[in-house]
MIVEXZA-163470 format. One record per residue: x, y, z of N, C-alpha, C in turn. Coordinates in steps of 0.02 Angstrom, whole numbers, padded with zeros to 5 digits, always signed. Example, Ala and Ser with C-alpha at 12.3 -4.5 7.8 and 13.67 -1.06 7.14 Angstrom:
2
+00660-00284+00390+00615-00225+00390+00660-00165+00390+00642-00112+00354+00684-00053+00357+00645+00002+00394
***
This chain:
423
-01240-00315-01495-01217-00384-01491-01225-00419-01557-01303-00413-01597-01300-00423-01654-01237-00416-01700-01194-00361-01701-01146-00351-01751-01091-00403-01726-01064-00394-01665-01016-00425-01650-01012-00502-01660-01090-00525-01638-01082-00603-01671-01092-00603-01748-01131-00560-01772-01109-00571-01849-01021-00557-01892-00986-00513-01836-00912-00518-01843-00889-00572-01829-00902-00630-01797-00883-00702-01766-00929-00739-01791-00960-00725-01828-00989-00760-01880-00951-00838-01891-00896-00804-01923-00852-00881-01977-00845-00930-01920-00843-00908-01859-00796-00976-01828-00873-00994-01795-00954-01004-01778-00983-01017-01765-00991-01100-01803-00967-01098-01842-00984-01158-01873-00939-01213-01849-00865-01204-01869-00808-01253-01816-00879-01253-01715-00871-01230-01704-00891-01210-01641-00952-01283-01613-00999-01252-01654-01054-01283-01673-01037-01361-01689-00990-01359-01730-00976-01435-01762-00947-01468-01713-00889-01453-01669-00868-01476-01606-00919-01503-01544-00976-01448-01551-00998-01482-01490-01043-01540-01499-01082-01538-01598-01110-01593-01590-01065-01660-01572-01000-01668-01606-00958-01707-01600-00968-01740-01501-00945-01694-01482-00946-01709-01400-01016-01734-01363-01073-01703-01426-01135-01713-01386-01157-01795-01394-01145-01805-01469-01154-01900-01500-01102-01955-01457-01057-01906-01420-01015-01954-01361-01047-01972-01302-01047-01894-01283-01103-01919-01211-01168-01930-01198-01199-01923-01263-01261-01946-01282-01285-02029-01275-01213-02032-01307-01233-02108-01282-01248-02150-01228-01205-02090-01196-01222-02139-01107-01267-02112-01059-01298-02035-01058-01326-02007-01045-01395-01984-01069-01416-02016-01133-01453-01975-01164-01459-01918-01217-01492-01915-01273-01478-01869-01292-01504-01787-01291-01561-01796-01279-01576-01742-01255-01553-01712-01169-01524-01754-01136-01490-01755-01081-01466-01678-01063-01465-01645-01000-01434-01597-01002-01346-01598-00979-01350-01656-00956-01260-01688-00934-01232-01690-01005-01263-01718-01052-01243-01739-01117-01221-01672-01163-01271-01617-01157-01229-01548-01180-01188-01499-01131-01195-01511-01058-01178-01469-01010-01080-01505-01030-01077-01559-01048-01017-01585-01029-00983-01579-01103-01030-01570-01156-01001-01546-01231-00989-01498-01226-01003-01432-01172-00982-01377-01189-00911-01380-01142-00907-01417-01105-00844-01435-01034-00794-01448-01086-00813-01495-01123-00769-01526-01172-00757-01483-01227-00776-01446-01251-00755-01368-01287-00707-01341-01243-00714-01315-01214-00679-01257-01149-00599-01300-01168-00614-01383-01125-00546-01391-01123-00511-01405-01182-00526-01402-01227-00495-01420-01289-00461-01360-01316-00502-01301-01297-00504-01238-01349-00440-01221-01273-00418-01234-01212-00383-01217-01165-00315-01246-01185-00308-01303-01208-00270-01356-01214-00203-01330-01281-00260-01292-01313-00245-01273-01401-00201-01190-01371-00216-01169-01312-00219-01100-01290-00148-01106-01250-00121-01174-01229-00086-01164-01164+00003-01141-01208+00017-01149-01269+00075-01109-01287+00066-01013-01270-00003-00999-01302-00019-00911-01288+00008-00898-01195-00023-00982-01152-00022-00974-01103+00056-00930-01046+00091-00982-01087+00172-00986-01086+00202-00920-01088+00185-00893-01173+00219-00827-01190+00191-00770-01124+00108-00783-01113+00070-00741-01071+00127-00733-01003+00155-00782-00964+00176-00787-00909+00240-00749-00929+00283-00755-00986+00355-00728-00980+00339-00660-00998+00291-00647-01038+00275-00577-01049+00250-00519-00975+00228-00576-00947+00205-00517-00864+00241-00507-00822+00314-00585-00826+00362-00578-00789+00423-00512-00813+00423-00525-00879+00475-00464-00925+00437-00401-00904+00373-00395-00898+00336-00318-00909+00358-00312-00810+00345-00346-00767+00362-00327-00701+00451-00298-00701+00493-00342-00727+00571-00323-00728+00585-00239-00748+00541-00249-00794+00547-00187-00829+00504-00113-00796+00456-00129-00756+00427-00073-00724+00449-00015-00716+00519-00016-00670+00551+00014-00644+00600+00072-00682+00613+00050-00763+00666+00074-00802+00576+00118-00852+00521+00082-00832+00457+00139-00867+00456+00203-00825+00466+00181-00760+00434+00236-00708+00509+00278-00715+00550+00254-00734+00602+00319-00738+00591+00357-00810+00568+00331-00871+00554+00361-00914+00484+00411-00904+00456+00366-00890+00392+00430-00858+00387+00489-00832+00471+00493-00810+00459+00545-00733+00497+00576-00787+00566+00561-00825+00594+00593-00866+00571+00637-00927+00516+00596-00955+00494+00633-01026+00415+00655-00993+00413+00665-00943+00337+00671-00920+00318+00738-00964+00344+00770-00966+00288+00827-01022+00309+00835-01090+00341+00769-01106+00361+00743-01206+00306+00682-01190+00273+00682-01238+00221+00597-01219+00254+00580-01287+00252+00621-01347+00313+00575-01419+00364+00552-01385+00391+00597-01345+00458+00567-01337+00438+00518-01288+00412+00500-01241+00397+00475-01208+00407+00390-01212+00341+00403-01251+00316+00337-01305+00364+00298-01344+00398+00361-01394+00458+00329-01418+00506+00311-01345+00517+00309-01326+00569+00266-01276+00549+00226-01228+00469+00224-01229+00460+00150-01209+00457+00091-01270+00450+00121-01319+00443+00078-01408+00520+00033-01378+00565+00070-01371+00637+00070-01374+00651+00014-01338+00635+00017-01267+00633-00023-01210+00608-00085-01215+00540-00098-01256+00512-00145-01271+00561-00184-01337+00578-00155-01367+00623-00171-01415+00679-00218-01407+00722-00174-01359+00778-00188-01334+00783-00268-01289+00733-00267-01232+00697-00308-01213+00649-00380-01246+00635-00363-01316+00603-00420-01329+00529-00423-01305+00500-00374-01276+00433-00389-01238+00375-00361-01279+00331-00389-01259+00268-00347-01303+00210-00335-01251+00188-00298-01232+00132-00294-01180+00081-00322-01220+00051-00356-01271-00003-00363-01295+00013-00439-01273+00062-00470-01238+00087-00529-01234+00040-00554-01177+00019-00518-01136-00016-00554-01069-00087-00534-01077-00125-00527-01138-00176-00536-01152-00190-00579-01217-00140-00628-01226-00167-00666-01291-00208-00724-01261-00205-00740-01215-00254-00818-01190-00328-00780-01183-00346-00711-01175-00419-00672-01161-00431-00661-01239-00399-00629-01275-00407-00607-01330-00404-00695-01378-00366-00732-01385-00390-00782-01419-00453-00818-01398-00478-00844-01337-00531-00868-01330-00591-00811-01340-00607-00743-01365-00643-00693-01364-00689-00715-01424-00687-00760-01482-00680-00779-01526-00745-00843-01497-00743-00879-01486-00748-00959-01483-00802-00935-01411-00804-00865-01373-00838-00859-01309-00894-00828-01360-00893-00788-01417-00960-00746-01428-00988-00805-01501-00957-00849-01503-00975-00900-01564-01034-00944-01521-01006-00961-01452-01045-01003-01419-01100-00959-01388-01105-00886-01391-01152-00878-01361-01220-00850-01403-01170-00852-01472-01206-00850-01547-01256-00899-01535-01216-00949-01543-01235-01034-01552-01307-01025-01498-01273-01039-01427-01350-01050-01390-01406-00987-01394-01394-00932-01417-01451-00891-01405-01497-00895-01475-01439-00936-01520-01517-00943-01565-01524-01029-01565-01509-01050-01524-01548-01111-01508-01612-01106-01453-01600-01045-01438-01663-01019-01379-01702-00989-01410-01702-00959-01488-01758-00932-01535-01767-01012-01582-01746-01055-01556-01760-01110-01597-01754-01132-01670-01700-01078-01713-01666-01088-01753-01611-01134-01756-01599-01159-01832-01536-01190-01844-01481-01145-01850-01414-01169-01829-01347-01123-01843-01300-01194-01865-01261-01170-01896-01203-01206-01898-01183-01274-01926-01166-01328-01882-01183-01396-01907-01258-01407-01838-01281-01346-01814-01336-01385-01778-01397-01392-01820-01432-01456-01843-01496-01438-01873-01551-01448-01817-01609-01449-01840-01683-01442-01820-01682-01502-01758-01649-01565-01772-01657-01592-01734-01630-01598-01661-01550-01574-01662-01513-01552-01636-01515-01506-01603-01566-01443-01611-01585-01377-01586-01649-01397-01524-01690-01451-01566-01749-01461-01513-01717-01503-01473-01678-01535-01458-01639-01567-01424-01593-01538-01358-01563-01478-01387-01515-01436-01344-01579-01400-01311-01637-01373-01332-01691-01330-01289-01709-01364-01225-01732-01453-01239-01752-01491-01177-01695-01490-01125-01624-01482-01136-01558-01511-01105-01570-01449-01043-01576-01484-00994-01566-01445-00935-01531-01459-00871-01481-01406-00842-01448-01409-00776-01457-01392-00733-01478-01423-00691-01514-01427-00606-01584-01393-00626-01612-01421-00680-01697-01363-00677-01687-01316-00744-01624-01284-00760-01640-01207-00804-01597-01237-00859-01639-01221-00927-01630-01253-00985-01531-01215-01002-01525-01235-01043-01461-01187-01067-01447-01146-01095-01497-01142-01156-01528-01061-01175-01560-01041-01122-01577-01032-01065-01614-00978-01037-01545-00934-00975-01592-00861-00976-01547-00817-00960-01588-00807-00893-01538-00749-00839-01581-00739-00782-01613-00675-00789-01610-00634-00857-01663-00590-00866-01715-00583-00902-01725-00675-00937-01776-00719-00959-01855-00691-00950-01904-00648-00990-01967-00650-00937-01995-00722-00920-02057-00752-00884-02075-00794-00870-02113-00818-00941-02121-00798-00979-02159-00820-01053-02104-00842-01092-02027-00850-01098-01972-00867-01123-01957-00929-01098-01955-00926-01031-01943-00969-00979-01995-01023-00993-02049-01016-00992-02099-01056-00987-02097-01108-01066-02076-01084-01092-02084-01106-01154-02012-01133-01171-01968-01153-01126-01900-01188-01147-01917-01251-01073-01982-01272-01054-02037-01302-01012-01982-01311-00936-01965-01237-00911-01959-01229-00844-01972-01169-00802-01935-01142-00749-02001-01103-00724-01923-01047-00701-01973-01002-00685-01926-00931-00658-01871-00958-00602-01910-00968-00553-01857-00971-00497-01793-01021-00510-01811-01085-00528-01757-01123-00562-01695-01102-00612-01716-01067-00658-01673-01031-00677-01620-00955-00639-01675-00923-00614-01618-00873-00559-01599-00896-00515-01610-00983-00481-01588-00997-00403-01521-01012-00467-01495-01056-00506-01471-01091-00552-01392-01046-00568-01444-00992-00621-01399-00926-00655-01356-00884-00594-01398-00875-00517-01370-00826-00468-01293-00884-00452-01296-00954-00440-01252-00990-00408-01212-00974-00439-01219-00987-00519-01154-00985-00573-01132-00929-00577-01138-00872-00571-01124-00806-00578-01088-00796-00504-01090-00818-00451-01071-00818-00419-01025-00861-00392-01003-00927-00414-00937-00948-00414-00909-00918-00483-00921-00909-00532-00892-00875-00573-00843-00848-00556-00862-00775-00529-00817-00706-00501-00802-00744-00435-00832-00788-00401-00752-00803-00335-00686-00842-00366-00715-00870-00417-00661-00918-00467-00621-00838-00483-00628-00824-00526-00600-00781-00547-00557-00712-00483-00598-00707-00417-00560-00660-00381-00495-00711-00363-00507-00760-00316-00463-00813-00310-00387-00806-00348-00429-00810-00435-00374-00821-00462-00317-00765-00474-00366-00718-00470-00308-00642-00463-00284-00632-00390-00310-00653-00354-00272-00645-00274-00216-00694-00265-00210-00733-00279-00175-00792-00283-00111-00761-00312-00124-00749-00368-00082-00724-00422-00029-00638-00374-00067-00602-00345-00045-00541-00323-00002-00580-00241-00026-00610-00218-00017-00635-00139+00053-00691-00135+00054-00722-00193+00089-00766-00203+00149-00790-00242+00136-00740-00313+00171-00741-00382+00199-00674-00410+00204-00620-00360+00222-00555-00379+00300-00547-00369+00339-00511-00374+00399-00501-00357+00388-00431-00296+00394-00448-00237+00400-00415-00190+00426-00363-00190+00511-00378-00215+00574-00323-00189+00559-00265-00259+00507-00245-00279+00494-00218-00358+00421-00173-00341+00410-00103-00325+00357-00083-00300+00341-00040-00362+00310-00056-00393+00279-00023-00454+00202-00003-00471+00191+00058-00526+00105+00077-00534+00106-00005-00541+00125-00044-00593+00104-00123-00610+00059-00162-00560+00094-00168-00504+00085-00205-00443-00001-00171-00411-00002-00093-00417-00052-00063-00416-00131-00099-00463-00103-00089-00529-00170-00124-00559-00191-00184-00564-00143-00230-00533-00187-00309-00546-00215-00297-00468-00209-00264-00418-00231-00282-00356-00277-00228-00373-00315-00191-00420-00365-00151-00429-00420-00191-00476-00378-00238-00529-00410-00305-00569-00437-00350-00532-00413-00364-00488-00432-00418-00414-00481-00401-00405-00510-00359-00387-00582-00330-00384-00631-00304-00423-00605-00263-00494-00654-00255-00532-00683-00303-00581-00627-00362-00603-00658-00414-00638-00693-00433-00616-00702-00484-00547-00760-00501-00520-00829-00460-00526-00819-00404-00520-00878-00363-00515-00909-00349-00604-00868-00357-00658-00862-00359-00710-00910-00423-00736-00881-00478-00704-00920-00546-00738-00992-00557-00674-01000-00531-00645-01058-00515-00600-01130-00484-00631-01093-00395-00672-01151-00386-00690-01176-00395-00767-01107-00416-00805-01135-00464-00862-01149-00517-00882-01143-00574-00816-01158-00633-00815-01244-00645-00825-01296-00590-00785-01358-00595-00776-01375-00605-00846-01349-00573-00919-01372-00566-00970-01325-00640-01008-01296-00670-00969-01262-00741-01022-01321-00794-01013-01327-00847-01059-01367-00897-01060-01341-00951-01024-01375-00990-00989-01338-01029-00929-01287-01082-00984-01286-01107-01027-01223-01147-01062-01177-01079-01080-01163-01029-01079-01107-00971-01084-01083-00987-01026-01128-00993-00964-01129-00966-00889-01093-01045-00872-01103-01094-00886-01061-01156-00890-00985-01135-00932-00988-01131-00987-00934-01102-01019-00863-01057-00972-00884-00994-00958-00861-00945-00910-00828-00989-00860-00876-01009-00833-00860-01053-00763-00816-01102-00770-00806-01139-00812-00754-01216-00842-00706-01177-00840-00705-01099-00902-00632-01090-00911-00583-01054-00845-00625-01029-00794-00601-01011-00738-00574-01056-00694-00606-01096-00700-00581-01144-00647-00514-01199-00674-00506-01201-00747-00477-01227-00794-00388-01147-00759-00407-01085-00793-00355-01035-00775-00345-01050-00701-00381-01046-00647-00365-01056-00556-00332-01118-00561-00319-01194-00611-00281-01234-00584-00239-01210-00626-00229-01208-00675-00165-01200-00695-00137-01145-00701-00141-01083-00674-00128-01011-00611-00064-01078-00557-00103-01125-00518-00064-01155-00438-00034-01195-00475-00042-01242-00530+00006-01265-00549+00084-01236-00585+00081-01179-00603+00141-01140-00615+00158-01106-00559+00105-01070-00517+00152-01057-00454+00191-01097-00418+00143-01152-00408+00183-01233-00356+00253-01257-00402+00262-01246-00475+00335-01274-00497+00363-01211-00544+00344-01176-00552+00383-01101-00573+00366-01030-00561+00382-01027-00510+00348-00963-00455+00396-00902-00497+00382-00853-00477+00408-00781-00523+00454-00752-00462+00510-00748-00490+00574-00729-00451+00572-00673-00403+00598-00676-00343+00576-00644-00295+00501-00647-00234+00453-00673-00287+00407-00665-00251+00393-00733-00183+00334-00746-00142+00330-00784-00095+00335-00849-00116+00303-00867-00183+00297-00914-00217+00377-00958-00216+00417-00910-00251+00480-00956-00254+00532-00972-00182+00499-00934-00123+00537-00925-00077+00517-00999-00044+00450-01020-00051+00438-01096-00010+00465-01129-00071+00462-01126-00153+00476-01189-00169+00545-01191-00189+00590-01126-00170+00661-01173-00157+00699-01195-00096+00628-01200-00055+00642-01197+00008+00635-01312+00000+00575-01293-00006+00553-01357-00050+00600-01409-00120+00647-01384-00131+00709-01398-00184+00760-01409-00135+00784-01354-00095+00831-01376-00067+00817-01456-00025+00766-01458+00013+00759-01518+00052+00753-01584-00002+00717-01586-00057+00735-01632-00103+00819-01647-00135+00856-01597-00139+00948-01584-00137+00957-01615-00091+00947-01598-00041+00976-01631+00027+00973-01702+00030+00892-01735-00002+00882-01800+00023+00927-01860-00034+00914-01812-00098+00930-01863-00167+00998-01853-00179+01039-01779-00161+01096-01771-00176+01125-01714-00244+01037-01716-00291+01054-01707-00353+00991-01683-00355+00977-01635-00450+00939-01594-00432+00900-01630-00501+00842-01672-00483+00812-01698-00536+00754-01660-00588+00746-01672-00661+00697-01647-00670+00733-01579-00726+00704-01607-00769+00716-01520-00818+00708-01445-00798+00639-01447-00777+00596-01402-00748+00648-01370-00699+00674-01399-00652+00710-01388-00588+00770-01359-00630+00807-01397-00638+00884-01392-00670+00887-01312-00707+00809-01280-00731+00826-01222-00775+00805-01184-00721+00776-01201-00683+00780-01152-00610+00846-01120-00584+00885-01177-00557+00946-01181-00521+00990-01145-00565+00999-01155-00652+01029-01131-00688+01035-01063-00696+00962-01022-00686+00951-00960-00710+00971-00936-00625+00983-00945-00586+01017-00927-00510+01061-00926-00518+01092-00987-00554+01185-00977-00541+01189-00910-00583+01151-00909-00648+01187-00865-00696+01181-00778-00669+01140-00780-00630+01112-00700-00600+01174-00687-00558+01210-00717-00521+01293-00691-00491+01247-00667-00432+01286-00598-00419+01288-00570-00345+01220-00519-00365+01171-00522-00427+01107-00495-00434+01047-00550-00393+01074-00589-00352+01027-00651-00324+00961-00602-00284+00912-00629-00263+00856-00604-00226+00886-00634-00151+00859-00615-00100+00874-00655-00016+00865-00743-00016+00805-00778-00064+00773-00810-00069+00822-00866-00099+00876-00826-00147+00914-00869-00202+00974-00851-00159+00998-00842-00127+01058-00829-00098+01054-00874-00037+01002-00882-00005+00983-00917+00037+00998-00993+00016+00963-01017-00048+00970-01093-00055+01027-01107-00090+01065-01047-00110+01132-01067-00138+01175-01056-00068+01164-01047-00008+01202-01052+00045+01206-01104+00073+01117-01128+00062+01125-01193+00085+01133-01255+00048+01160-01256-00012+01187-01289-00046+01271-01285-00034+01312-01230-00010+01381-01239+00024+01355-01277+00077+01328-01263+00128+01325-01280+00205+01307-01372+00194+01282-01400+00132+01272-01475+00125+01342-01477+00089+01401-01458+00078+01444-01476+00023+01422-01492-00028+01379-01449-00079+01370-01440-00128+01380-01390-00176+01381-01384-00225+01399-01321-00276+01341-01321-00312+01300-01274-00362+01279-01254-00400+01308-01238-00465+01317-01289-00534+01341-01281-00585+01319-01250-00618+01346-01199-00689+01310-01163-00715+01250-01194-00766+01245-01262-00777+01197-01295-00812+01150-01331-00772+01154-01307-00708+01084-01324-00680+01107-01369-00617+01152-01417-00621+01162-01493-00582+01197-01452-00525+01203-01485-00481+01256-01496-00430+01295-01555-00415+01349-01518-00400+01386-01580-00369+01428-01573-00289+01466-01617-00291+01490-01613-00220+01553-01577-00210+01576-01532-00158+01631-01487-00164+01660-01509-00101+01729-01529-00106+01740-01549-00029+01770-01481-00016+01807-01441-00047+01829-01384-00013+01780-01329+00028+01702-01326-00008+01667-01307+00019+01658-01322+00088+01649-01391+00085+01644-01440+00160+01699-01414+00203+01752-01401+00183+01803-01409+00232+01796-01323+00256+01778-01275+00217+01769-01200+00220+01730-01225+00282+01660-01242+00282+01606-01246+00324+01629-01264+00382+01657-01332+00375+01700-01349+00461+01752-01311+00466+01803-01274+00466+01816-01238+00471+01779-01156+00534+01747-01158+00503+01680-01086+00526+01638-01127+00593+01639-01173+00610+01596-01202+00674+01538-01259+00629+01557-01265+00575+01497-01300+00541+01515-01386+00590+01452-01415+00582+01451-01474+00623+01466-01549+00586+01509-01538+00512+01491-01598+00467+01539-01643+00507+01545-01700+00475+01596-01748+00500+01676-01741+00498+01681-01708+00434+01746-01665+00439+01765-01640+00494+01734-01599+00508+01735-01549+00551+01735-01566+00628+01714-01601+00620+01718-01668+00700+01787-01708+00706+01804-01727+00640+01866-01759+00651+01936-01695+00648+01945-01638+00625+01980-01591+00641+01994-01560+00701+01915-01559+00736+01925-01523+00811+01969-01582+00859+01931-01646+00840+01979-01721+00883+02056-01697+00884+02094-01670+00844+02157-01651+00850+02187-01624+00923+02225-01652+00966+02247-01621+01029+02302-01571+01001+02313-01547+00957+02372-01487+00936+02382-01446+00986+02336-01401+01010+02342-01343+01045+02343-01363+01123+02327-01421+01144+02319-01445+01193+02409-01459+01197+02455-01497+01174+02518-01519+01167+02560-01480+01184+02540-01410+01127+02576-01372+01138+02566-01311+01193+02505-01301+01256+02522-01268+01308+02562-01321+01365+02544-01390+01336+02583-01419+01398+02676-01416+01392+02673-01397+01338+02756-01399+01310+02769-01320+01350+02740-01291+01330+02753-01208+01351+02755-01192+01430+02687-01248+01454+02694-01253+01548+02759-01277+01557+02791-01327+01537+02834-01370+01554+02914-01324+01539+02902-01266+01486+02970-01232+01494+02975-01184+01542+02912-01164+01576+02922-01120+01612+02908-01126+01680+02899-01195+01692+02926-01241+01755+02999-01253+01748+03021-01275+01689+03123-01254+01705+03150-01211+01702+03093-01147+01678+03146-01086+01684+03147-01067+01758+03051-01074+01794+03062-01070+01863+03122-01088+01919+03125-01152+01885+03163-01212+01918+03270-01162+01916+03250-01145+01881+03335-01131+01854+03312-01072+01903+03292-01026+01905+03292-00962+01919+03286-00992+02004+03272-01021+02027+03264-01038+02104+03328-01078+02120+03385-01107+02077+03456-01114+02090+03475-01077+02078+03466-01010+02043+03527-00947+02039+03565-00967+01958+03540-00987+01948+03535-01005+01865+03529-00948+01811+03579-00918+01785+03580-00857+01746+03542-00875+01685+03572-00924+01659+03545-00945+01579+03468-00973+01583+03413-00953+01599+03353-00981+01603+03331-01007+01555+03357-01001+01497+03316-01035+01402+03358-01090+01406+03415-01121+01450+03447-01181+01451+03435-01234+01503+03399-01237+01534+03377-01274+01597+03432-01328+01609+03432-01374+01533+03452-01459+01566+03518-01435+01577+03559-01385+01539+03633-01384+01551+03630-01335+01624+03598-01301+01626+03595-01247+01722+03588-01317+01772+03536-01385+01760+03539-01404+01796+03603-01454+01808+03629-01474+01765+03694-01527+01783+03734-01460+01789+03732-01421+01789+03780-01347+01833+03789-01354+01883+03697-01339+01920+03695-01334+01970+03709-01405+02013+03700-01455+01971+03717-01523+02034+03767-01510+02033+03835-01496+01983+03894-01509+02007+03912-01452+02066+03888-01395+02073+03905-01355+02124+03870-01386+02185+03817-01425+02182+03830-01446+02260+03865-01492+02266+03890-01557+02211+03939-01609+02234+03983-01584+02263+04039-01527+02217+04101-01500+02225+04105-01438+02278+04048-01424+02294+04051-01354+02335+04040-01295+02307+04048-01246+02364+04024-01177+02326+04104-01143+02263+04143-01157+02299+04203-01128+02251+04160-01188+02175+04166-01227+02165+04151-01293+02118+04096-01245+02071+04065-01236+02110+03981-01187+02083+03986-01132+02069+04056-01098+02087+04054-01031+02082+04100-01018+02021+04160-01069+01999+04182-01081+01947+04145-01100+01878+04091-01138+01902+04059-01158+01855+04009-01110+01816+04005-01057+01870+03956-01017+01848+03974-00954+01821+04058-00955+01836+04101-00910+01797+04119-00931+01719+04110-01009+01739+04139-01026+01646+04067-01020+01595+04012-01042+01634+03952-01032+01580+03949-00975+01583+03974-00916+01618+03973-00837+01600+04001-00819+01532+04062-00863+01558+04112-00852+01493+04077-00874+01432+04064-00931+01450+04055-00970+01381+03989-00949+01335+03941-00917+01379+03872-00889+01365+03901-00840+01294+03926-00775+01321+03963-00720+01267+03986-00747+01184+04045-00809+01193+04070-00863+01167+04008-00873+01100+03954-00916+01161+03898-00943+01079+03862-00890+01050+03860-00839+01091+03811-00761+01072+03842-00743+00999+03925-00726+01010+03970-00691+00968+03981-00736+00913+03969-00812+00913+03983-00892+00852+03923-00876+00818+03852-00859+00856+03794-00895+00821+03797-00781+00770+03844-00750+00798+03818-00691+00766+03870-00682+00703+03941-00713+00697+03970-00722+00656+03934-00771+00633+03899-00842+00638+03885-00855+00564+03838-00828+00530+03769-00791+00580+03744-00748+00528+03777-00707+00486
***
C-alpha cells in the first residue's frame, strides 16, 4: 500500500487542500474540531470530485449500451476464430473500430476516482500516525484526530488494536459497532446498485456471456467492498459510502428518463410518454424529443416496446416525426375509424344510413318483381310498365290483356336488339 500511495503521491496535496477548504466552512457552524465539520468535508469532496466525473459518467453509459449491441456480432467472432486468438483479437480491434466503442469506456468513472480514493486514504492514515501531509499542518491534524462519528474517530480502522484506538480517545466497540454499519450499507448500496442496473436497464431481447457477468458483479462487488472495507479508516468508509449512494441516485435517475433500449426500464417510461402525448398533445423536453427521434429513425428494427407507443401514437391521430415532435395526422384518424376505432370520426361515419337505404331499395324491387310475377307479368325488371299492362287487361278484358301482352312480347325483342346495336 505504501508504494501505491507514494504513486498518488502528487494529487494528495490538491486533496488535502480541498478538504481544509470545506472544513473552515463547516467549522464555522459546527465546530472545528467537530466530527460533522470533517465527516461533511469529506461528503463535500465525494460530490465535487462526482460532479467533475459526470461527463466520464455519460461516455460510461453509451459505452455499455454500444458494448451490449455489439455482444452478439463478439459471440459470432468467438465461435468463428475460436482456435486463431490473433485472429481473433484482430477482429474484435476491427469491430470496436468500426463501431466507435472502446471497452475501457465503462470503467472511466472507477478508474478516474482511483486517484483522489487512495490520496484520501493517504491523507487520513497519516493523520492517524499524527503527521502533517499536504496543506494539512499540525494544527489541522490534531484537529481531524478529535473529529468523531457516532463515537469512532476517522482515522480509526476496525482492525485498530485497542492501544490505537485508545489513543485517538475512543474505545473498541464504538468503532466496530460504527465501521461494521458502514461496511455494511456500503455493499447493500452498491448490490442495489448493480441489481437495479441488471433487473431494470438491460436489454432483454439480447442474451449474451455480457448479461452473464454483471449479474456475477452483483454479487462479488459487494463481497469485494465487505472484506476490504474492515482495513479502510472510517473517513475512507464515509468516502466509499457518499460515492455509492451518490452512483445508486444517479444509476435511477438515468433509468427513470433514459432507460437502455429494449430493456424493462424503457418499456414503463414510454409507457409513461405516451400518456403525457396523450394529455399535452406534444412531446416536450429535449431529453424526450431525442428519444422519440432515435425510434422513428430505427424503421421496422423497433423493439415490441417502441412499436407499441408508435401504435399508440396512430390510435391518438398522431405521427412521429423524424426530429423528434409529433403532430396530428387526420388520415391516420380516419385509417383508425375505419378498423372499429371509437374516435369521433368514426362515430360520425357509422351515423350514415347508406346500407340501410339501400336494402330497403332492393326489398322494394323484389316486392314488384313478386308483384308482376303474381299478374303473369313476363318482364319482371319492369314492374311500373307490367303494371299499367296489367290494369289495362282487366279494364279491356282478357282479349285487351292478351294483346297487350303480345305487343310487350314484341316490343321486349325490339329494345333487346336497339340497346345491342348501339353497343
Amino acid at each position: 500500500m505504501d508504494t501505491i500511495a507514494s504513486f498518488f503521491s502528487f494529487i494528495t496535496t490538491p486533496v488535502s487542500w480541498i478538504i481544509v477548504q470545506f472544513h473552515s466552512l463547516y467549522g464555522a457552524v459546527f465546530g472545528e474540531s467537530s466530527g460533522w465539520a470533517w465527516g461533511l468535508s469529506i461528503v463535500s469532496l465525494v460530490i465535487l470530485i462526482r460532479i467533475c466525473l459526470i461527463p466520464l459518467f455519460v461516455k460510461q453509459i453509451k459505452a455499455t449500451r454500444a458494448m451490449q449491441t455489439l455482444q452478439p456480432e463478439m459471440k459470432k467472432i468467438q465461435e468463428r476464430y475460436k482456435n486463431d486468438k490473433q485472429r481473433q483479437s484482430e477482429e474484435m480491434m476491427k469491430l470496436y473500430k468500426e463501431s466507435g466503442t472502446n471497452p475501457l469506456s465503462s470503467c472511466l468513472p472507477i478508474l478516474a476516482q482511483s486517484p483522489f480514493f487512495f490520496a484520501l486514504y493517504h491523507v487520513l492514515n497519516t493523520i492517524a500516525q499524527g503527521k502533517t501531509i499536504g496543506a494539512m499542518n499540525s494544527d489541522l491534524v490534531a484537529s481531524a484526530q478529535k473529529a468523531h462519528i457516532f463515537g469512532a474517530p476517522l482515522a480509526s480502522k476496525f482492525t485498530d488494536s485497542a492501544s490505537v484506538i485508545e489513543q485517538l480517545d475512543a474505545s473498541v466497540m464504538d468503532v466496530r459497532v460504527v465501521t461494521v454499519i458502514m461496511i455494511v450499507l456500503m455493499s447493500l448500496s452498491q448490490f442495489f446498485t448493480q441489481r437495479q442496473l441488471m433487473t431494470k436497464n438491460v436489454d432483454t431481447t439480447v442474451k449474451t456471456p455480457f448479461m452473464q457477468q454483471q449479474k456475477m458483479l452483483m454479487y462479488v462487488f459487494p463481497i469485494i467492498f465487505a472484506v476490504f472495507g474492515i482495513n479502510f479508516p472510517v473517513g475512507v468508509l464515509v468516502y466509499w459510502l457518499t460515492t455509492n449512494v451518490w452512483t445508486m441516485g444517479q444509476q435511477m435517475y438515468v433509468i427513470h428518463n433514459n432507460p437502455t433500449p429494449g430493456s424493462k426500464a424503457q418499456a414503463a417510461y414510454l409507457e409513461r410518454l405516451s400518456k403525457k402525448v396523450e394529455r399535452k398533445g406534444s412531446v416536450s423536453g429535449r431529453g424526450r424529443r431525442a428519444i422519440v427521434k432515435a425510434i422513428v429513425a430505427k424503421g421496422r428494427d423497433r423493439n415490441p416496446a417502441e412499436r407499441k407507443f408508435i401504435n399508440g401514437l396512430n390510435k391518438m391521430g398522431l405521427a412521429a416525426q423524424p426530429d423528434g415532435t409529433v403532430v396530428k395526422s387526420e388520415k391516420l384518424a380516419a385509417d383508425q375509424s375505419q378498423d372499429g376505432d371509437t374516435t369521433h370520426t368514426g362515430a360520425a361515419k357509422r351515423q350514415q344510413p347508406k346500407r340501410q337505404t339501400k336494402a330497403q331499395r332492393q326489398a322494394a324491387v323484389k316486392a314488384e318483381a313478386e308483384a308482376a310475377a303474381e299478374n303473369g307479368e313476363p318482364q319482371a325488371g319492369k314492374p311500373a310498365a307490367d303494371k299499367s299492362q296489367g290494369g289495362a287487361t282487366r279494364a279491356g278484358g282478357p282479349g285487351n290483356g292478351a294483346r297487350s301482352r303480345a305487343q310487350s312480347g314484341r316490343k321486349g325483342p325490339q329494345q333487346r336488339s336497339k340497346s345491342s346495336s348501339k353497343k
